[in-house]
PLY file of the C-alpha trace (Angstrom):
ply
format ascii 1.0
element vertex 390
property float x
property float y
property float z
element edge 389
property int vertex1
property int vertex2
end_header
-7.18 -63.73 -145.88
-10.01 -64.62 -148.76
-12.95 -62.96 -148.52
-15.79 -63.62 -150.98
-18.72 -61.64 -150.97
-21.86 -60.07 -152.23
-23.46 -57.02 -152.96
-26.77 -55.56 -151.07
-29.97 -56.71 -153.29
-31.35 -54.04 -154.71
-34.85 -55.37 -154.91
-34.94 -55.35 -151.09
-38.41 -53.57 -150.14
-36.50 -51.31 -147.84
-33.62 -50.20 -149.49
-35.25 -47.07 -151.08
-36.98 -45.57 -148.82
-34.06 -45.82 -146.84
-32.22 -44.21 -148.88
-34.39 -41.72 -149.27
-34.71 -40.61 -145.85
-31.05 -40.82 -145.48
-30.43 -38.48 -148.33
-33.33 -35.89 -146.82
-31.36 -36.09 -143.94
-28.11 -35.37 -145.30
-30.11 -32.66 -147.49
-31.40 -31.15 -143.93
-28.05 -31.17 -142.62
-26.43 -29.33 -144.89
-29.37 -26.58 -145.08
-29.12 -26.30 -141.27
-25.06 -26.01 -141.19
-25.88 -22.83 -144.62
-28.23 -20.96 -141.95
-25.84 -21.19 -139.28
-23.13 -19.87 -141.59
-25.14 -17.25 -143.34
-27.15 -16.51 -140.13
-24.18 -16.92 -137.52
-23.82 -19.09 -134.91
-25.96 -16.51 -132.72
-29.29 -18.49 -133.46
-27.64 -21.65 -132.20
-27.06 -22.46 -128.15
-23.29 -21.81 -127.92
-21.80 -19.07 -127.14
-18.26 -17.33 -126.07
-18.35 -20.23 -123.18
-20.06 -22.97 -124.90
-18.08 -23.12 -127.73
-18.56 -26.93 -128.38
-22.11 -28.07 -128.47
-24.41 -30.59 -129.82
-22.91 -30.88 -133.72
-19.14 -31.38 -131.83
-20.69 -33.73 -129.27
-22.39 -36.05 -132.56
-18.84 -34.95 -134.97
-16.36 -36.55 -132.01
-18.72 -39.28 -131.68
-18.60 -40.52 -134.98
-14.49 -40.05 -134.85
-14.09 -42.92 -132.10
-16.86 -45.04 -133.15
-15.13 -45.10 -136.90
-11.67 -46.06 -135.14
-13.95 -48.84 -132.81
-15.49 -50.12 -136.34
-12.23 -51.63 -137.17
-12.59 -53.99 -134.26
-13.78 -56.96 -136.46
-11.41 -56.61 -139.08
-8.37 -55.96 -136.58
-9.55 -59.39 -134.85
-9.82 -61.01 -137.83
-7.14 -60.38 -139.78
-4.34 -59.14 -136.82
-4.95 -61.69 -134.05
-5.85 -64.54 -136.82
-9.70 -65.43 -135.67
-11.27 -66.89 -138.51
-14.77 -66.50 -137.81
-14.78 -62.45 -138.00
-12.77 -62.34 -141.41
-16.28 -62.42 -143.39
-17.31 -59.90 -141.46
-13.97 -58.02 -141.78
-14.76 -55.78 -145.15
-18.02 -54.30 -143.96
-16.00 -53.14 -140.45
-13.21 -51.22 -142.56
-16.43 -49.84 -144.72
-18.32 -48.54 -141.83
-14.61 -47.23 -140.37
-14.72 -44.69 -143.49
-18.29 -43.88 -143.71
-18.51 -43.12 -139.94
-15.18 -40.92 -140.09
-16.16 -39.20 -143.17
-19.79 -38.52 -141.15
-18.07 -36.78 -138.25
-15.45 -35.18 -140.41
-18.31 -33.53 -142.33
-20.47 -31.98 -139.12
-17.04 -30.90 -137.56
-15.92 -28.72 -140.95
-19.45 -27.70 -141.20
-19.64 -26.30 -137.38
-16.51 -24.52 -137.63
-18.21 -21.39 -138.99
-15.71 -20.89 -141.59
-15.21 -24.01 -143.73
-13.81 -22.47 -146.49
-10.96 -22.10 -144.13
-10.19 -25.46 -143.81
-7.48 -25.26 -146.50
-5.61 -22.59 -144.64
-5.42 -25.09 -141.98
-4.64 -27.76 -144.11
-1.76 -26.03 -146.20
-0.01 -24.32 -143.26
0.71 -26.92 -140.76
1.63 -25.81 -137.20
4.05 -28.66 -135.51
3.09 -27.94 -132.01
-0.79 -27.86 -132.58
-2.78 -30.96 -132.09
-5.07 -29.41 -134.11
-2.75 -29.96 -137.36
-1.96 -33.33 -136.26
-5.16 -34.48 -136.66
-6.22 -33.29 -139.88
-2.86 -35.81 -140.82
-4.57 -38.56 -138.53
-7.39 -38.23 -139.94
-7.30 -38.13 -143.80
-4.31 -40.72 -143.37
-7.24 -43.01 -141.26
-9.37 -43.01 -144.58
-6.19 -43.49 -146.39
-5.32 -46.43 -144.33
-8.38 -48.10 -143.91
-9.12 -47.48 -147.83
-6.25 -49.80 -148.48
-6.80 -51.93 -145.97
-10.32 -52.65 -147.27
-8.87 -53.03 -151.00
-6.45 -55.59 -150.19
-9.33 -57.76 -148.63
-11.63 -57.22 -151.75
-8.96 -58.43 -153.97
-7.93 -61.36 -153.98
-4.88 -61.29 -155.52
-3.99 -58.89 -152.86
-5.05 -60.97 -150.02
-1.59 -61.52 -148.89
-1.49 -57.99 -147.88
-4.21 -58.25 -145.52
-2.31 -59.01 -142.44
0.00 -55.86 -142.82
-2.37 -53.72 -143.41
-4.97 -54.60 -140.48
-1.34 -54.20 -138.22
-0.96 -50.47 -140.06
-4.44 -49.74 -139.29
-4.69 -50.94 -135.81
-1.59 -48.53 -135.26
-3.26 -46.00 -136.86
-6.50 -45.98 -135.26
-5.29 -46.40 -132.15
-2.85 -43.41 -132.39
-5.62 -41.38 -134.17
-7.90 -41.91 -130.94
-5.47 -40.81 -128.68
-4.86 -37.56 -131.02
-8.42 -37.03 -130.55
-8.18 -37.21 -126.50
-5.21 -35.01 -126.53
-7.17 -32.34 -128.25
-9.06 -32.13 -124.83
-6.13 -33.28 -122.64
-3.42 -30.66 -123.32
-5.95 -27.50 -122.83
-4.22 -26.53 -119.76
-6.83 -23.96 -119.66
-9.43 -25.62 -118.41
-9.32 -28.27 -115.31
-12.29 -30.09 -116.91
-9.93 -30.90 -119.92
-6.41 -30.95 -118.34
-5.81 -34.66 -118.13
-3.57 -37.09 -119.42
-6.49 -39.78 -118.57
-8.01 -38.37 -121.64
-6.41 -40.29 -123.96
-6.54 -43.64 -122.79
-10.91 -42.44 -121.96
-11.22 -41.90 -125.56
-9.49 -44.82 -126.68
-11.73 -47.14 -124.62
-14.72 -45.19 -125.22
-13.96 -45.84 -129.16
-13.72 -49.62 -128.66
-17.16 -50.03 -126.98
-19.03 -47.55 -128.89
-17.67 -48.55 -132.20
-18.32 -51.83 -131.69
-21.74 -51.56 -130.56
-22.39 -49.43 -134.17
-21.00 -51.95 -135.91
-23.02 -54.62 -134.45
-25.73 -52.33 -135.07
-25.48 -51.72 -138.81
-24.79 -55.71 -139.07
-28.71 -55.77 -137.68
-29.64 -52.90 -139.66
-28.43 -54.29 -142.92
-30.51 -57.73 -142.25
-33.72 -56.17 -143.08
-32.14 -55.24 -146.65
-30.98 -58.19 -147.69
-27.88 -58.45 -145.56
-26.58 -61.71 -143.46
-28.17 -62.17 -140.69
-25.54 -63.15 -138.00
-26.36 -66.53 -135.80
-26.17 -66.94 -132.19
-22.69 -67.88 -131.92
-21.73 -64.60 -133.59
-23.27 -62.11 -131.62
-22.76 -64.07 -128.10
-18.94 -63.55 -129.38
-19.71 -60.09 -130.05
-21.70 -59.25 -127.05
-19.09 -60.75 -124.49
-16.78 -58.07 -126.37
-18.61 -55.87 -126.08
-19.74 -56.02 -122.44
-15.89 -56.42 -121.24
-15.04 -52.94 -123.65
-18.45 -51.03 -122.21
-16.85 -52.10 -118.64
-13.43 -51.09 -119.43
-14.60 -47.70 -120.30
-16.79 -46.94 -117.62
-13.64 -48.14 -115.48
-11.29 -45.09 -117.61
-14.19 -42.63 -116.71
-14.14 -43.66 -112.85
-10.28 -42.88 -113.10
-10.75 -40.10 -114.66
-13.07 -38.51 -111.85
-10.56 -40.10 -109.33
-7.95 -38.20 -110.57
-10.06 -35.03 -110.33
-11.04 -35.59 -106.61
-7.17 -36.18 -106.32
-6.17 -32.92 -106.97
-7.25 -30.07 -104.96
-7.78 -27.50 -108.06
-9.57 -29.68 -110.19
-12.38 -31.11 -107.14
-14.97 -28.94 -108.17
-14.88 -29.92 -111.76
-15.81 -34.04 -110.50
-18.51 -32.61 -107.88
-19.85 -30.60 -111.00
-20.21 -33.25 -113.15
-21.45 -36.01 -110.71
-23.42 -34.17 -107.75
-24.76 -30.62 -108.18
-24.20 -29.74 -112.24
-27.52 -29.49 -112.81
-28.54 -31.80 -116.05
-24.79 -33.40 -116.46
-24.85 -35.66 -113.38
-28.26 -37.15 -114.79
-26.41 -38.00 -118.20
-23.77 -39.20 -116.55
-25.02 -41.43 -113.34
-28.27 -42.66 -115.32
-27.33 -42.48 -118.68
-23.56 -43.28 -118.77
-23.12 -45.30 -115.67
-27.15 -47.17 -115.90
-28.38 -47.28 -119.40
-25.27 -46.77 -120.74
-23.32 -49.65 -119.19
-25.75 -51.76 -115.88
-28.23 -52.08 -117.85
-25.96 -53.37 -121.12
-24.08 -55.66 -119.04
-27.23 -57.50 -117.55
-28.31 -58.07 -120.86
-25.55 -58.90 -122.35
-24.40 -61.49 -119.68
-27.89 -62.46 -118.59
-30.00 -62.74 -121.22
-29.44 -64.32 -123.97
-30.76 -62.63 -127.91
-30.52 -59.11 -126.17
-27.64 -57.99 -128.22
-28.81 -55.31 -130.65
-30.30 -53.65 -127.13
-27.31 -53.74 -125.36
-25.42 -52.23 -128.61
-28.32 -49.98 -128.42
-27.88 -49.01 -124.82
-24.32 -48.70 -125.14
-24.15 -46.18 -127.93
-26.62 -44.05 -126.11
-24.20 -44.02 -123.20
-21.29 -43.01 -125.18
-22.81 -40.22 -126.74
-24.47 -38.58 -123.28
-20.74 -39.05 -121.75
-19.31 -37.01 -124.76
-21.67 -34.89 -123.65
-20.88 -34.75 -119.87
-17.51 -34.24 -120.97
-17.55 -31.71 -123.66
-20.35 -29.58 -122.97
-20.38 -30.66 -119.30
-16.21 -29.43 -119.10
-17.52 -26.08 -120.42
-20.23 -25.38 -118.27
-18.16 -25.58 -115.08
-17.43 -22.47 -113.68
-13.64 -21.47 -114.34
-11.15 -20.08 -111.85
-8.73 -18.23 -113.60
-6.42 -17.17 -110.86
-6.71 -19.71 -108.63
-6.36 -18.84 -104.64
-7.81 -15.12 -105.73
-11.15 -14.00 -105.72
-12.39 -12.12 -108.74
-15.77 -9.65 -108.83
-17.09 -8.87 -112.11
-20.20 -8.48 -114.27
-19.80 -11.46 -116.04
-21.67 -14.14 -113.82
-18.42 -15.18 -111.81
-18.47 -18.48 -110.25
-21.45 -19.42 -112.25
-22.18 -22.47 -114.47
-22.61 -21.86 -118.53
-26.25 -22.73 -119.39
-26.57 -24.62 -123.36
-29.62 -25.30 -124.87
-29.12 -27.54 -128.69
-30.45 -25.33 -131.00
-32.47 -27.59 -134.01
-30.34 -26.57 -136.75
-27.78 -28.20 -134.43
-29.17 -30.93 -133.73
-29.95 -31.38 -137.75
-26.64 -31.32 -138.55
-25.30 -33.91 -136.49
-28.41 -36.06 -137.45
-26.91 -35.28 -141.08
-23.65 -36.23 -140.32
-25.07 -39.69 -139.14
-27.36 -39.85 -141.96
-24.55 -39.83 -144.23
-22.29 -42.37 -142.77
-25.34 -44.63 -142.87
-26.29 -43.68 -146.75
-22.55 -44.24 -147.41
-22.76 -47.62 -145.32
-25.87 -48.92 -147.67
-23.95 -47.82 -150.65
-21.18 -49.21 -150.30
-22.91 -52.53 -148.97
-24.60 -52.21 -152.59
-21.89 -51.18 -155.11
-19.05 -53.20 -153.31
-19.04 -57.00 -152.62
-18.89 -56.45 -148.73
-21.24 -59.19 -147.30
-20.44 -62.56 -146.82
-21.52 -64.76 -149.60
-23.69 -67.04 -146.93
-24.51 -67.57 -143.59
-22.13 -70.38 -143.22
-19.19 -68.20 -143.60
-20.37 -66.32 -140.62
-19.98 -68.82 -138.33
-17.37 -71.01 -140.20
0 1
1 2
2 3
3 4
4 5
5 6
6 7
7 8
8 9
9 10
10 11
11 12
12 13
13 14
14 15
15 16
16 17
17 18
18 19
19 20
20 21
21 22
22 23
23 24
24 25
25 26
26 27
27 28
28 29
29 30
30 31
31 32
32 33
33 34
34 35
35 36
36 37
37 38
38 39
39 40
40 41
41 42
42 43
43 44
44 45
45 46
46 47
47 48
48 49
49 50
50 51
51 52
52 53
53 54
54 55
55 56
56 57
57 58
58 59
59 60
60 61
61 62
62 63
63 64
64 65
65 66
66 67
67 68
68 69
69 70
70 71
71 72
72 73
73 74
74 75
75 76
76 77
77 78
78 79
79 80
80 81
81 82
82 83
83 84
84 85
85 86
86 87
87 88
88 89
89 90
90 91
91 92
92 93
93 94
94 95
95 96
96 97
97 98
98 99
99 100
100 101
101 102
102 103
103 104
104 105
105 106
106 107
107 108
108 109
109 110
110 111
111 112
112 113
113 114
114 115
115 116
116 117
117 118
118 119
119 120
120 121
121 122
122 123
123 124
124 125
125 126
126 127
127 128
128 129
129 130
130 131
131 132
132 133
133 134
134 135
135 136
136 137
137 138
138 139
139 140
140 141
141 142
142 143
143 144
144 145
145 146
146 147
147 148
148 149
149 150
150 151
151 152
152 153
153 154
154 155
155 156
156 157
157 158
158 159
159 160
160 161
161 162
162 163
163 164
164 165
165 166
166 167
167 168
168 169
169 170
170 171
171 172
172 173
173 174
174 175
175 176
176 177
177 178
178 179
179 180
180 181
181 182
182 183
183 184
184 185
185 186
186 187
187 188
188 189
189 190
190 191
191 192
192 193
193 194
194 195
195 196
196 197
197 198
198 199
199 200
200 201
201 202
202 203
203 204
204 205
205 206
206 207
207 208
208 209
209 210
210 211
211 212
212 213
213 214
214 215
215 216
216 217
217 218
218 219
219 220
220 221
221 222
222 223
223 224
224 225
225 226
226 227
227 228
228 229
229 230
230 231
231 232
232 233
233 234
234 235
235 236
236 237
237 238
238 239
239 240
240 241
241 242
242 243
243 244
244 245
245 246
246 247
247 248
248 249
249 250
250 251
251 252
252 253
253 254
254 255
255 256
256 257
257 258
258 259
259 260
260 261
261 262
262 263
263 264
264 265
265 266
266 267
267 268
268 269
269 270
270 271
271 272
272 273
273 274
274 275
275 276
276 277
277 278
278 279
279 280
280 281
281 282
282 283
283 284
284 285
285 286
286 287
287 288
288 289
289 290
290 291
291 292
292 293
293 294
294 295
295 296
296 297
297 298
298 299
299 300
300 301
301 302
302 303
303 304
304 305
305 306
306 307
307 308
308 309
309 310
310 311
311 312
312 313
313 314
314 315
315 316
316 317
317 318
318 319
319 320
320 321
321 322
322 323
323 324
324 325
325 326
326 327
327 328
328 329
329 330
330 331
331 332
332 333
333 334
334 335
335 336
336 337
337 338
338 339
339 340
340 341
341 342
342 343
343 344
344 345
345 346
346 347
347 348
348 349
349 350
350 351
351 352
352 353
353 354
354 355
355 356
356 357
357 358
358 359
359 360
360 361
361 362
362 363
363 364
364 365
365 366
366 367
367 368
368 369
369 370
370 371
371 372
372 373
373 374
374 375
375 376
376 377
377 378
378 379
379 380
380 381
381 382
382 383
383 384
384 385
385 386
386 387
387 388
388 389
């Protein structure tokens, strides 16, 4: 696969003060993640049942939208369509940046960074934990090559093995990501083998819609601009991807009214949970996927929206999920009933703190700066309009 290309111009009138922002963004993050450490996570909203807020929420967000940002370049280069190869480099760009975005808020919310080594130098086999610090730096790894062999052009005949390693990859490296949830027996709200195949849907409609909208994003500095034939493609993709994953969600909530132990988990989340069954029935279920498919479907230029929409809806049904799957009240002897001090039977209440929600705007921030640098320093774009569409 031959991909020529060029770099962002640098005279755009935008670029700066877009990067700019971007880098006081990433500047903010950080600051926020040094008073949480130095402070403690006690001026944040989690606590010893929230564990997982907002920064986790925005860190596992990034993680499947980077493996859904290879959805170009796996079309392209694995299943042979032409008219996305152009398009192919940025895709495996925006892959990295966005993993290396979530990969920095979810060190920087552990509370100890400077233990990530430990974890990294003393693997533990039966931790999915371990596994995915493998998954994950061997993503970057993967998608790093990947990207070089389509830059090159002497090492264009690569391509096609390497989009096949990748999509093998990413798709393995979403379902590691699911399991982390999945196999905490612990919890009912987590306990599900449907999380894997969730997250992996979830990753291929919510990375595509960031992808398609960065490709908008980078028009206004000097990028393509894609024609209408491009993003019909791309929004009939994405509409059938946003469907498949509200259908995962519905299966998942299926399989919780199933079973007898876990019904008051699915009754939490969709009827009487307070806040969560707003994100979920009007954010996930309408803005998040109605609403996207009427667009997309029905009217015709309303693609960036839809991508818009979409993204929203994946991020409020991490949210559901994670934070959601904490708040519900645990039984932890099932068929006994337990008195205590410790609010038994009720829900967890989590409020986002700001230096929170800072840091996960940082950890977007810097996927984006990494995006616009990359776009700049690397030929990434296609060369002209034509090749879009060729």
């Amino acid at each position: 696969m031959v991909v020529s290309g060029v770099t962002l111009i640098p005279s755009a009138p935008r670029i700066w003060p877009a990067l700019g922002l971007l880098l006081l963004l990433v500047a903010l993050g950080l600051a926020s993640a040094w008073t949480m450490e130095t402070q403690g996570h006690h001026i944040t909203g989690m606590t010893n049942r929230i564990v997982w807020g907002l920064p986790h929420v925005c860190a596992i967000f990034l993680i499947l939208t980077a493996s859904g940002a290879l959805n170009v370049a796996s079309v392209a280069s694995v299943f042979g369509r032409s008219d996305y190869k152009p398009l192919a480099p940025l895709s495996a760009l925006l892959a990295i940046a966005l993993l290396t975005g979530g990969l920095a808020v979810l060190v920087l919310d552990l509370g100890r960074p400077d233990r990530l080594l430990v974890a990294m130098l003393h693997q533990n086999p039966f931790s999915i934990f371990a596994w995915n610090v493998l998954l994950y730096s061997g993503f970057i790894a993967v998608a790093g090559v990947y990207l070089w062999t389509m830059l090159v052009r002497r090492q264009n005949r690569h391509t096609a093995a390497a989009g096949v390693v990748a999509l093998v990859w990413r798709l393995v490296l979403t379902t590691g990501t699911g399991s982390i949830f999945g196999f905490l027996a612990g919890r009912a709200a987590f306990h599900s083998a449907m999380m894997a195949p969730l997250f992996v849907a979830a990753s291929l409609a919510d990375g595509l819609a960031v992808f398609m909208l960065v490709l908008a994003g980078l028009a206004a500095f000097g990028g393509p601009v894609p024609d209408t034939a491009l993003r019909r493609r791309l929004g009939r993709l994405l509409g059938i991807l946003t469907a498949a994953s509200l259908y995962f969600a519905l299966v998942l909530h299926l399989t919780w009214l199933y079973a007898p132990d876990s019904r008051a988990v699915s009754g939490f989340l969709l009827l009487h949970g307070g806040v969560f069954p707003v994100l979920f029935w009007g954010g996930q279920v309408v803005l998040g996927t109605a609403v996207p498919l009427w667009l997309l479907f029905r009217c015709a230029g309303r693609e960036v929206l839809a991508a818009s929409l979409v993204a929203l809806g994946g991020l409020e049904q991490l949210g559901v999920l994670l934070i959601g799957g904490q708040a519900v009240p645990q039984s932890l002897l099932p068929g006994w009933e337990l008195h205590s001090a410790f609010g038994d039977g009720s829900a967890a209440a989590y409020a986002p703190s700001l230096p929170e929600a800072l840091l996960g705007v940082g950890g977007f921030a810097l996927a984006l700066l990494l995006v616009l640098l990359g776009c700049r320093l690397l030929r990434i774009l296609p060369a002209r309009l034509s090749e879009v569409s060729a």
